[in-house]
mmCIF file of the N, C-alpha and C atoms, coordinates in Angstrom:
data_MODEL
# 
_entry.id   MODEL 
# 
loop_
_atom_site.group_PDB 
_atom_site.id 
_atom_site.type_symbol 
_atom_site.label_atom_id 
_atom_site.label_alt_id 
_atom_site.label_comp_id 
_atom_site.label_asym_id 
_atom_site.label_entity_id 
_atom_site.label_seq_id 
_atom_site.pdbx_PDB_ins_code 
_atom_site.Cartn_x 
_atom_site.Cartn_y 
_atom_site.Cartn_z 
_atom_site.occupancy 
_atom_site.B_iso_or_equiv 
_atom_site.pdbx_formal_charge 
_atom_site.auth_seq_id 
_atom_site.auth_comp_id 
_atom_site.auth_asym_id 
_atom_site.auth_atom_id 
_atom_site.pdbx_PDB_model_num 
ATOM 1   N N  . UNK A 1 1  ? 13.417  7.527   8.321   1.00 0.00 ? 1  UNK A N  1 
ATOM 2   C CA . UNK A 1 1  ? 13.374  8.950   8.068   1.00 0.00 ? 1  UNK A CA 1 
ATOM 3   C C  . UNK A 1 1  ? 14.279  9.640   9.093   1.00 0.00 ? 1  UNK A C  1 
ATOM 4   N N  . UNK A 1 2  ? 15.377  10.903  8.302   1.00 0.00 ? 2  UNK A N  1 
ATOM 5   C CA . UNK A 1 2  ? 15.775  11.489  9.660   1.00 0.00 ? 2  UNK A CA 1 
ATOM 6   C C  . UNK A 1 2  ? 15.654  12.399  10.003  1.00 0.00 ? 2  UNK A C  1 
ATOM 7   N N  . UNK A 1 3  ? 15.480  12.776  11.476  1.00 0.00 ? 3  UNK A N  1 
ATOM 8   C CA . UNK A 1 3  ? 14.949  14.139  12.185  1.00 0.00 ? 3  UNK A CA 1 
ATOM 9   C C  . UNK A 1 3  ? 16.166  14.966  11.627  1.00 0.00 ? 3  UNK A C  1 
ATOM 10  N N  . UNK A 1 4  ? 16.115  16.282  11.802  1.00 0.00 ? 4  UNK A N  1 
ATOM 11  C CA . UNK A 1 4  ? 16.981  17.233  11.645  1.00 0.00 ? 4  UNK A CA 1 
ATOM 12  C C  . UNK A 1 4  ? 18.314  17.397  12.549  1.00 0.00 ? 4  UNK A C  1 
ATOM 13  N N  . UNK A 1 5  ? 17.844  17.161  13.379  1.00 0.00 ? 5  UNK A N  1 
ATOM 14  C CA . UNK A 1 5  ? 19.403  16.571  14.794  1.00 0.00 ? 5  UNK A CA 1 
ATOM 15  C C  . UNK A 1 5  ? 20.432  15.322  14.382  1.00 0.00 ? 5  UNK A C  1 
ATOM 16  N N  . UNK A 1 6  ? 19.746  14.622  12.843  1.00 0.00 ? 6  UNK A N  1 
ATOM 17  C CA . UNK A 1 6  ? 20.406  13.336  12.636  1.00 0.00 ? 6  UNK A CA 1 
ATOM 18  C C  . UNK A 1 6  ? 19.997  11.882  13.505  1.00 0.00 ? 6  UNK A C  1 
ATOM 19  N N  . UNK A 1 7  ? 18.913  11.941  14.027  1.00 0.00 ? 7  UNK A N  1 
ATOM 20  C CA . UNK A 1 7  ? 18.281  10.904  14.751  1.00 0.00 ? 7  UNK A CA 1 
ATOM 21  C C  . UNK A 1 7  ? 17.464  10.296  13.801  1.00 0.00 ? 7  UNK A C  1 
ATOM 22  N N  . UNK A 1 8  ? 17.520  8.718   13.746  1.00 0.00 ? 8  UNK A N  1 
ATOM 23  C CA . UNK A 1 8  ? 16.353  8.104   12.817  1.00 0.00 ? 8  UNK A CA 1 
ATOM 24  C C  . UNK A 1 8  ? 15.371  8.265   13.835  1.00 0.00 ? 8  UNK A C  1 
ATOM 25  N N  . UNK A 1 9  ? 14.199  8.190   13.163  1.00 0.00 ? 9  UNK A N  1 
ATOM 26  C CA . UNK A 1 9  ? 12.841  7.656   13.517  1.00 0.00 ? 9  UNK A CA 1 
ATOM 27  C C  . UNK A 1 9  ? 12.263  6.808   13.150  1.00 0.00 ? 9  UNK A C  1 
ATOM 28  N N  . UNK A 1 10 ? 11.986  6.243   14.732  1.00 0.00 ? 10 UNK A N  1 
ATOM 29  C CA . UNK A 1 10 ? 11.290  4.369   14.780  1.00 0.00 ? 10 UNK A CA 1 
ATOM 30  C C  . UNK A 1 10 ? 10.219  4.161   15.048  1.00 0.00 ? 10 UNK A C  1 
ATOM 31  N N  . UNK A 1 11 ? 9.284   3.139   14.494  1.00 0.00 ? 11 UNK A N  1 
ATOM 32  C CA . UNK A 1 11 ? 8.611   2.986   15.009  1.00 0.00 ? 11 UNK A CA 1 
ATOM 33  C C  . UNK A 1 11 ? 8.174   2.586   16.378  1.00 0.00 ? 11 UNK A C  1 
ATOM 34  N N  . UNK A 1 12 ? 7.531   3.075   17.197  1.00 0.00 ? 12 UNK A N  1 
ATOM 35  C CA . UNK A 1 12 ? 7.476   2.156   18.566  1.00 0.00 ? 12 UNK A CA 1 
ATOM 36  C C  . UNK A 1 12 ? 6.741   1.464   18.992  1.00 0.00 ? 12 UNK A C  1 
ATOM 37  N N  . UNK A 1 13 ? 5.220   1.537   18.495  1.00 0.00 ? 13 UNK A N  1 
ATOM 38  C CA . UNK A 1 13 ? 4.036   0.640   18.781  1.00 0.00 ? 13 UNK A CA 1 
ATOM 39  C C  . UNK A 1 13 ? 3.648   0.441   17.754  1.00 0.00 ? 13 UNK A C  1 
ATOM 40  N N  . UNK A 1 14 ? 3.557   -0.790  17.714  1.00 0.00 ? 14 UNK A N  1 
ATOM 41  C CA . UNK A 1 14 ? 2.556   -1.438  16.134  1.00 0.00 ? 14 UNK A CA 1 
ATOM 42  C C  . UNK A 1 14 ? 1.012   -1.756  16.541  1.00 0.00 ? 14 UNK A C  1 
ATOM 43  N N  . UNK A 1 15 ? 0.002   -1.604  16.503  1.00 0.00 ? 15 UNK A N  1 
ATOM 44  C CA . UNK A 1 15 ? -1.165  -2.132  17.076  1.00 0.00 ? 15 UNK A CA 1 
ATOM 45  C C  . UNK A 1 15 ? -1.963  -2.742  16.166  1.00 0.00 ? 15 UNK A C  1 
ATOM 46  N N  . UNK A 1 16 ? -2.264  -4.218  15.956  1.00 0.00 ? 16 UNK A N  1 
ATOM 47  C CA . UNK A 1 16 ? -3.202  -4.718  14.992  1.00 0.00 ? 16 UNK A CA 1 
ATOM 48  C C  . UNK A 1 16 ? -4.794  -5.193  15.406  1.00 0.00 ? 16 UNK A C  1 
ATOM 49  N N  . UNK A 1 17 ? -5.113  -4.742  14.300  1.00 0.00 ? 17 UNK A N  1 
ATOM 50  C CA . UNK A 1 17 ? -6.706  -4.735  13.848  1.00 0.00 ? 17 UNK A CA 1 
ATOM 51  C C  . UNK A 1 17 ? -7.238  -5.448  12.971  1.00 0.00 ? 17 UNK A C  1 
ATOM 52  N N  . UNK A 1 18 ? -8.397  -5.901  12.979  1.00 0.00 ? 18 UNK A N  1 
ATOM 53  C CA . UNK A 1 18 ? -9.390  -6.306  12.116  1.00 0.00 ? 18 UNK A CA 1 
ATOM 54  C C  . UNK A 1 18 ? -9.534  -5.524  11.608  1.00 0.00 ? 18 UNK A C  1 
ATOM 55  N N  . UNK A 1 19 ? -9.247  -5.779  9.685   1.00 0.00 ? 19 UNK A N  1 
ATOM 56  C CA . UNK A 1 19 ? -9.715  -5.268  8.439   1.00 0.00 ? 19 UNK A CA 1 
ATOM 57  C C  . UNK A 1 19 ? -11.484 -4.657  8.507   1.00 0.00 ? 19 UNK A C  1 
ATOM 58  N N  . UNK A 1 20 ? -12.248 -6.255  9.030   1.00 0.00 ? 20 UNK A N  1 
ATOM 59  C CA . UNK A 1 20 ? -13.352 -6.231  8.861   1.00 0.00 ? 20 UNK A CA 1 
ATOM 60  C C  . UNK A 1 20 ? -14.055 -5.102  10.163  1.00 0.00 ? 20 UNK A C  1 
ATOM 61  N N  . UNK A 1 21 ? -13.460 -4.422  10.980  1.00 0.00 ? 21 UNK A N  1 
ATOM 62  C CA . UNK A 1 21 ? -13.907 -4.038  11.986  1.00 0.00 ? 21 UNK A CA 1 
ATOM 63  C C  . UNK A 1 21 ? -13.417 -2.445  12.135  1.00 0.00 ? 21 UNK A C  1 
ATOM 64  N N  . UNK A 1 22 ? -12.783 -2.074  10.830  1.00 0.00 ? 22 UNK A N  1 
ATOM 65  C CA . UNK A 1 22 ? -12.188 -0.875  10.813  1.00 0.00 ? 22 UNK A CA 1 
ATOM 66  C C  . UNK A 1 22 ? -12.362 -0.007  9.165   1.00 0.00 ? 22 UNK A C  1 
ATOM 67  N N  . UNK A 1 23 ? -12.853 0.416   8.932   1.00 0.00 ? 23 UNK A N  1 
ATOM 68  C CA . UNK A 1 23 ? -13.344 1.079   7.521   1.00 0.00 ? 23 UNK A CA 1 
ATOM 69  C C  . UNK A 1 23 ? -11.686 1.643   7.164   1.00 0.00 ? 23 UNK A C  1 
ATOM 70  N N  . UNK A 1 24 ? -11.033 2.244   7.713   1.00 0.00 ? 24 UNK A N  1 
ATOM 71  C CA . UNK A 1 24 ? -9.878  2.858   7.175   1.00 0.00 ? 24 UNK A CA 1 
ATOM 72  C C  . UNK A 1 24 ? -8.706  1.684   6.845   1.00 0.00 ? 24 UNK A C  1 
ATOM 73  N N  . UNK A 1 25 ? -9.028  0.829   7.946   1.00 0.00 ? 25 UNK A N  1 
ATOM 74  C CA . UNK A 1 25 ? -7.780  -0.371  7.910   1.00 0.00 ? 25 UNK A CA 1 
ATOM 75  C C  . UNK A 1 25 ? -7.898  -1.222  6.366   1.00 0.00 ? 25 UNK A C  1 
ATOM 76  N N  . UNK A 1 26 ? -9.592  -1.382  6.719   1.00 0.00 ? 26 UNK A N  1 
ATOM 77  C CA . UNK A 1 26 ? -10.225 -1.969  5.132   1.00 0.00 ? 26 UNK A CA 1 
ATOM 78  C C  . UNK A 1 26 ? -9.995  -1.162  3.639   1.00 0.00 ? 26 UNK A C  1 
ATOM 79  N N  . UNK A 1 27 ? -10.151 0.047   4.000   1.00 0.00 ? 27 UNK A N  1 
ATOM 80  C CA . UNK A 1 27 ? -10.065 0.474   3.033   1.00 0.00 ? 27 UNK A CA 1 
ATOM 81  C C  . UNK A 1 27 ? -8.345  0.491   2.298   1.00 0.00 ? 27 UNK A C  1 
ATOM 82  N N  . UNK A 1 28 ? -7.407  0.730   3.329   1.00 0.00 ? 28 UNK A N  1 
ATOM 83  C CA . UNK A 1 28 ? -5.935  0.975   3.633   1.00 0.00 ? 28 UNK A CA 1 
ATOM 84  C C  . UNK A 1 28 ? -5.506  -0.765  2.683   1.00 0.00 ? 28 UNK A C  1 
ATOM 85  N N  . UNK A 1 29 ? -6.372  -1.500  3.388   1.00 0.00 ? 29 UNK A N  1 
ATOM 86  C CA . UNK A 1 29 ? -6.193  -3.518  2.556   1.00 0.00 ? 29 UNK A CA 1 
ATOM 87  C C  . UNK A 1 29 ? -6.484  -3.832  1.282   1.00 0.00 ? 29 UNK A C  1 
ATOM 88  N N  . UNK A 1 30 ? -7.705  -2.432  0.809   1.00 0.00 ? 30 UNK A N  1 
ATOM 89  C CA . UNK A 1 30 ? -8.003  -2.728  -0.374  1.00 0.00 ? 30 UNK A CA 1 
ATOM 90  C C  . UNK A 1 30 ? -7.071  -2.288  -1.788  1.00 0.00 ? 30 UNK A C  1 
ATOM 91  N N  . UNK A 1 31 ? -6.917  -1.272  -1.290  1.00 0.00 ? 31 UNK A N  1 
ATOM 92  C CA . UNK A 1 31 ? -5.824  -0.223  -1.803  1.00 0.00 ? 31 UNK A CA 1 
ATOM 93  C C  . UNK A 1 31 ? -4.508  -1.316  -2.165  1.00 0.00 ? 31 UNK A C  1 
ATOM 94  N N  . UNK A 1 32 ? -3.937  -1.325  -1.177  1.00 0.00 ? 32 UNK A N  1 
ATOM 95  C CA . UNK A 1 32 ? -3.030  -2.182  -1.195  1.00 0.00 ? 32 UNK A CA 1 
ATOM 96  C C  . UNK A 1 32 ? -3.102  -3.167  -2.303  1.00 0.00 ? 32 UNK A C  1 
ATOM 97  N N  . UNK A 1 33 ? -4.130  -4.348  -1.979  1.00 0.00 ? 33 UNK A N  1 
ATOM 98  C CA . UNK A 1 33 ? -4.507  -5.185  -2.571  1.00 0.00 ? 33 UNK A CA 1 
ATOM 99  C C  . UNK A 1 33 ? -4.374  -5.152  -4.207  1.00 0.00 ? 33 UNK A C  1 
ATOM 100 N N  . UNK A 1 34 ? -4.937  -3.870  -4.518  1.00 0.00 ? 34 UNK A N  1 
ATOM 101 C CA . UNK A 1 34 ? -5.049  -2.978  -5.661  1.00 0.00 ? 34 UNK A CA 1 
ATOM 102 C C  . UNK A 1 34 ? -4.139  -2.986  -6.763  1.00 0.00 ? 34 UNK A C  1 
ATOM 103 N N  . UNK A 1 35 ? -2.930  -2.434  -5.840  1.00 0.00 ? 35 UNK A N  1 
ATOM 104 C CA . UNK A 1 35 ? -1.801  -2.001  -6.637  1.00 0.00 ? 35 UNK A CA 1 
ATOM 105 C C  . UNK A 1 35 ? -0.770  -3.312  -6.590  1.00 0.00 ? 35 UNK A C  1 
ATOM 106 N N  . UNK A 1 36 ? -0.742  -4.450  -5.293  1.00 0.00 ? 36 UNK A N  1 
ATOM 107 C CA . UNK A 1 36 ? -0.021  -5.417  -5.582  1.00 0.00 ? 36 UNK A CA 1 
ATOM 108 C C  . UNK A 1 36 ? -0.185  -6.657  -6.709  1.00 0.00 ? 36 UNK A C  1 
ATOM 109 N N  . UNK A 1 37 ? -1.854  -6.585  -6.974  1.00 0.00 ? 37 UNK A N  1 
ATOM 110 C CA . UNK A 1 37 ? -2.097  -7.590  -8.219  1.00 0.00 ? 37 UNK A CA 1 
ATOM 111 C C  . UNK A 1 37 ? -1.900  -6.937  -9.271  1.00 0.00 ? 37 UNK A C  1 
ATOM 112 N N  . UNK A 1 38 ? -1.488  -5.596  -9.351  1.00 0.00 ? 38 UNK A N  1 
ATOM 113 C CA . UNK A 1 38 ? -1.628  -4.748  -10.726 1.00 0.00 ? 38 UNK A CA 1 
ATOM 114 C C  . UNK A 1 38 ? -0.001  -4.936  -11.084 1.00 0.00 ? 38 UNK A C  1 
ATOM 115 N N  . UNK A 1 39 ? 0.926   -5.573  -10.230 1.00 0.00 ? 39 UNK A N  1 
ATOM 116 C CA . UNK A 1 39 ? 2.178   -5.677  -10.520 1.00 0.00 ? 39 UNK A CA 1 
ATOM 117 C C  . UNK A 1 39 ? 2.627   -7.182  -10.477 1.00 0.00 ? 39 UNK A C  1 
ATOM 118 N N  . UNK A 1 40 ? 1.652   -7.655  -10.282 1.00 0.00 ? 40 UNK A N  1 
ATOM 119 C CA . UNK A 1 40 ? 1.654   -9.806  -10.569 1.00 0.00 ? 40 UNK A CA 1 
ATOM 120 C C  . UNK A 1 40 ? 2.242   -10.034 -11.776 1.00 0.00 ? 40 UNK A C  1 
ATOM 121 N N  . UNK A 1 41 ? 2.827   -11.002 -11.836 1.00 0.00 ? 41 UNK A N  1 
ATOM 122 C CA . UNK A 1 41 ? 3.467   -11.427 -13.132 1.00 0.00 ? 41 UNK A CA 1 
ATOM 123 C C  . UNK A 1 41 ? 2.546   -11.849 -14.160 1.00 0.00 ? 41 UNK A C  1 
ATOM 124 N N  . UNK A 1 42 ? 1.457   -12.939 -13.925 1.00 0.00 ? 42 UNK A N  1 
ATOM 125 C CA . UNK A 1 42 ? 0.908   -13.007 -14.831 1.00 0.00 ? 42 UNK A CA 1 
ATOM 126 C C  . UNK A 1 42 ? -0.630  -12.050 -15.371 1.00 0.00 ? 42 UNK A C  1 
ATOM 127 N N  . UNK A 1 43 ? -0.470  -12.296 -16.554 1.00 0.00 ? 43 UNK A N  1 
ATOM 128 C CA . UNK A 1 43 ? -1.932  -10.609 -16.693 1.00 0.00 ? 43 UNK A CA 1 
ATOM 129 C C  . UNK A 1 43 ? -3.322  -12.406 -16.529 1.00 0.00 ? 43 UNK A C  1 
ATOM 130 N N  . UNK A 1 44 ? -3.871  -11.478 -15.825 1.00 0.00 ? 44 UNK A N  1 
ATOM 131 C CA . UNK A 1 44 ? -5.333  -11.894 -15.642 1.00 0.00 ? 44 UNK A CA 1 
ATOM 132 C C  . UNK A 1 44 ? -6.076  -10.679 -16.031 1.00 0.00 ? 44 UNK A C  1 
ATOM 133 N N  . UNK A 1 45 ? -7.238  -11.314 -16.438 1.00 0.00 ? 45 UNK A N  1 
ATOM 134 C CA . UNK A 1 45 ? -8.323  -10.834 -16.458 1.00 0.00 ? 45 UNK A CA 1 
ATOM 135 C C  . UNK A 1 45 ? -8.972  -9.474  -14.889 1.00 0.00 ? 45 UNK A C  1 
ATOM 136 N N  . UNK A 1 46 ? -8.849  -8.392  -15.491 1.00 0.00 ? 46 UNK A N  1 
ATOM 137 C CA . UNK A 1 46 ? -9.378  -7.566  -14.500 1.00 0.00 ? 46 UNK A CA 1 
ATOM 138 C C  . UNK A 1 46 ? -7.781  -7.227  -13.122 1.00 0.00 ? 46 UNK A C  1 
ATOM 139 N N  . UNK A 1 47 ? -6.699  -7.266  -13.553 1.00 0.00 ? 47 UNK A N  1 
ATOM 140 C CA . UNK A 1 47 ? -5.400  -7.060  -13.375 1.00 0.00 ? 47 UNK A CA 1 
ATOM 141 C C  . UNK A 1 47 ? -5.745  -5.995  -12.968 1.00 0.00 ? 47 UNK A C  1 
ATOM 142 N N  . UNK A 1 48 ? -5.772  -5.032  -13.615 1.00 0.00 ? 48 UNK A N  1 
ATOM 143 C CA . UNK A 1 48 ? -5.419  -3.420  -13.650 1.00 0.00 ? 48 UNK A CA 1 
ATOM 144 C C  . UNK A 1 48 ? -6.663  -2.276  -13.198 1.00 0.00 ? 48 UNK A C  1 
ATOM 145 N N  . UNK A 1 49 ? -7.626  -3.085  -13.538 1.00 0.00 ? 49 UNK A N  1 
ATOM 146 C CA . UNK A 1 49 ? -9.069  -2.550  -13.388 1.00 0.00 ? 49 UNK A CA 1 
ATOM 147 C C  . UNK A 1 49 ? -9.178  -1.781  -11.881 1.00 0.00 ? 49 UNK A C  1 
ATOM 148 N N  . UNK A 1 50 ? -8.959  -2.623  -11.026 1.00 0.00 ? 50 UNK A N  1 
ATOM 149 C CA . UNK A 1 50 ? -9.255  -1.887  -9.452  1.00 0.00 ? 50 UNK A CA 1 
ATOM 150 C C  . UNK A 1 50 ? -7.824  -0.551  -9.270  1.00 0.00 ? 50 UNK A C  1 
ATOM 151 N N  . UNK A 1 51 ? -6.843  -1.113  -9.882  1.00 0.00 ? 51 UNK A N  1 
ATOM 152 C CA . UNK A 1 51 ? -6.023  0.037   -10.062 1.00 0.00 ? 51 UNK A CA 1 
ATOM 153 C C  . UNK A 1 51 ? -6.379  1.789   -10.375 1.00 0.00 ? 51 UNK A C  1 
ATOM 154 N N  . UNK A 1 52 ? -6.826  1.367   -11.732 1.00 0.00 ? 52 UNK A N  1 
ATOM 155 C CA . UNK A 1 52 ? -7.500  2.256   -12.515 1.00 0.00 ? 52 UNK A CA 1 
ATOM 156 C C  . UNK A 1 52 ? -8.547  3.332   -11.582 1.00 0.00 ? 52 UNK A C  1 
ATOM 157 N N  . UNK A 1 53 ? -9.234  2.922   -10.533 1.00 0.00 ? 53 UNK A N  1 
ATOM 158 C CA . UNK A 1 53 ? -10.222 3.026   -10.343 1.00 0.00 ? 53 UNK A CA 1 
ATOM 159 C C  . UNK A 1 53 ? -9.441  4.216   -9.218  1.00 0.00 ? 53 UNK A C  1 
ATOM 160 N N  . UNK A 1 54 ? -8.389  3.949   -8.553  1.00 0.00 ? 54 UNK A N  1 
ATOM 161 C CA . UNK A 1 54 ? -7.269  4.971   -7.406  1.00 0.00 ? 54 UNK A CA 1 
ATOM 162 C C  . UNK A 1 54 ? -6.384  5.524   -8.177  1.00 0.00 ? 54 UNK A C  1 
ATOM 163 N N  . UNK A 1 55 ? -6.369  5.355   -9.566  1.00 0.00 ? 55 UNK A N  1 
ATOM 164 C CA . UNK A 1 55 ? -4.837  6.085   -10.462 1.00 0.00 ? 55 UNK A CA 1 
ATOM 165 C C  . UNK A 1 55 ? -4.866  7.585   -10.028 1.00 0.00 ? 55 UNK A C  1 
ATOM 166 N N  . UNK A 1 56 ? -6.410  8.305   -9.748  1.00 0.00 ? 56 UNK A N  1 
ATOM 167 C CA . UNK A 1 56 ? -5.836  9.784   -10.315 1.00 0.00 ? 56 UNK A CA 1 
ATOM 168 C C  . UNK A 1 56 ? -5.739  10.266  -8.533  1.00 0.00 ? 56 UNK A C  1 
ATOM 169 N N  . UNK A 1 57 ? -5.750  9.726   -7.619  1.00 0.00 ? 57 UNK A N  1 
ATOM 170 C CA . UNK A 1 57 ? -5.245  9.712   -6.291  1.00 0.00 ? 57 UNK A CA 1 
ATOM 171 C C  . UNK A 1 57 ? -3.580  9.390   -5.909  1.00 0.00 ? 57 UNK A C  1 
ATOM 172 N N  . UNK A 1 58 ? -3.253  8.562   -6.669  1.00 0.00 ? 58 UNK A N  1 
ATOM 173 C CA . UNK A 1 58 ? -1.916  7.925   -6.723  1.00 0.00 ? 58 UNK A CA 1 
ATOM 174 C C  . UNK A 1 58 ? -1.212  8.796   -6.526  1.00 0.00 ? 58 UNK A C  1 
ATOM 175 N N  . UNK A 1 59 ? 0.343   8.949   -6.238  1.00 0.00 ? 59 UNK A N  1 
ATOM 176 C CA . UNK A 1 59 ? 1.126   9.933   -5.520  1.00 0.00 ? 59 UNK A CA 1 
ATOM 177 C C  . UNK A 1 59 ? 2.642   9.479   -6.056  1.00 0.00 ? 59 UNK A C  1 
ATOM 178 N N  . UNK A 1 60 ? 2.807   8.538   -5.547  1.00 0.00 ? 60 UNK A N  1 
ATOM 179 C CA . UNK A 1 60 ? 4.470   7.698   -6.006  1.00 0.00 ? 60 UNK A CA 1 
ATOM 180 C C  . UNK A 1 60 ? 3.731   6.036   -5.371  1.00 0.00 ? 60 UNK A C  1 
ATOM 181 N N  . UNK A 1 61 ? 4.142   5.237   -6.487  1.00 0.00 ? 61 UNK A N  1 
ATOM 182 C CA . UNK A 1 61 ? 4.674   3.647   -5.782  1.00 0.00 ? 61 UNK A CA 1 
ATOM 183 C C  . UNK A 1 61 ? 5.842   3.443   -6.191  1.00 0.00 ? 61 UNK A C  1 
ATOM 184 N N  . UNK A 1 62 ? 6.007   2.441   -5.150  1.00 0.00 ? 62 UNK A N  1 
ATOM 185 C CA . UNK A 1 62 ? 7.574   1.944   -5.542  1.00 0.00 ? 62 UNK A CA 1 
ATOM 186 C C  . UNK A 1 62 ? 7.660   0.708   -5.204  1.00 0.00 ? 62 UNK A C  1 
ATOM 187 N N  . UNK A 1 63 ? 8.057   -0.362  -6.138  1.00 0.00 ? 63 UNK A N  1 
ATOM 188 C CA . UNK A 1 63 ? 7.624   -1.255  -6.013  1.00 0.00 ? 63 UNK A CA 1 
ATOM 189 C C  . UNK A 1 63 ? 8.832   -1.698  -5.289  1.00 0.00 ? 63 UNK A C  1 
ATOM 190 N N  . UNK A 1 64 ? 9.192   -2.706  -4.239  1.00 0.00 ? 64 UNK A N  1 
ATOM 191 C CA . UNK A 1 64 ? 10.366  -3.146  -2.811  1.00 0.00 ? 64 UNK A CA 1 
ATOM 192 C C  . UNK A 1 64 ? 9.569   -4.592  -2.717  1.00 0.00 ? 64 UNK A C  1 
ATOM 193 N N  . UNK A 1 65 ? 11.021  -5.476  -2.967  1.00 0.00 ? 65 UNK A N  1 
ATOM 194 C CA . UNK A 1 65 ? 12.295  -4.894  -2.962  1.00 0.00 ? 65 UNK A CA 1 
ATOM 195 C C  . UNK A 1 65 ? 12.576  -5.033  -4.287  1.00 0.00 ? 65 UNK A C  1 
ATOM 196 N N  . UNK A 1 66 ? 13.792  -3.595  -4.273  1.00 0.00 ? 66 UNK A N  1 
ATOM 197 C CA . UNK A 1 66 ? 13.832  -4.112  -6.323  1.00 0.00 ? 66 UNK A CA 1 
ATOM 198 C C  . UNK A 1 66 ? 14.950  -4.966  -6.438  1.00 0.00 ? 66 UNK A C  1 
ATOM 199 N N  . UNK A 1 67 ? 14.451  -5.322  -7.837  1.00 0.00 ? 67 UNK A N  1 
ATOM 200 C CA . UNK A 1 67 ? 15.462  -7.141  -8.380  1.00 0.00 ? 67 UNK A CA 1 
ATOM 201 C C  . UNK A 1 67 ? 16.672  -6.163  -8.962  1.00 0.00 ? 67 UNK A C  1 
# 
């Protein structure tokens, strides 16, 4: 992203956590989780379902990297 002066912005500290020890991190894994099996190649059973369940929250995805 760039500041208005033309400077990118970096990240500088990454800090990792336990999923199981953090409600937002968990929740942040589930989400995730969510939308990456909803774009799996093959359709299974219950694919789309946990999707469904965050659609009317949804904002933009984009699926990276594109083919």
């Amino acid at each position: 992203m760039n500041e208005p002066d033309g400077q990118t912005r970096r990240i500088r500290k990454v800090k990792l956590q336990d999923s199981g020890r953090n409600n937002l991190i968990q929740l942040a894994d589930m989400v995730c989780g969510a939308v990456a099996r909803s774009f799996k190649g093959k359709r299974r059973r219950g694919q789309r379902d946990y999707r469904r369940v965050i659609a009317h929250r949804e904002i933009y995805v984009q699926f990276w990297p594109r083919k």
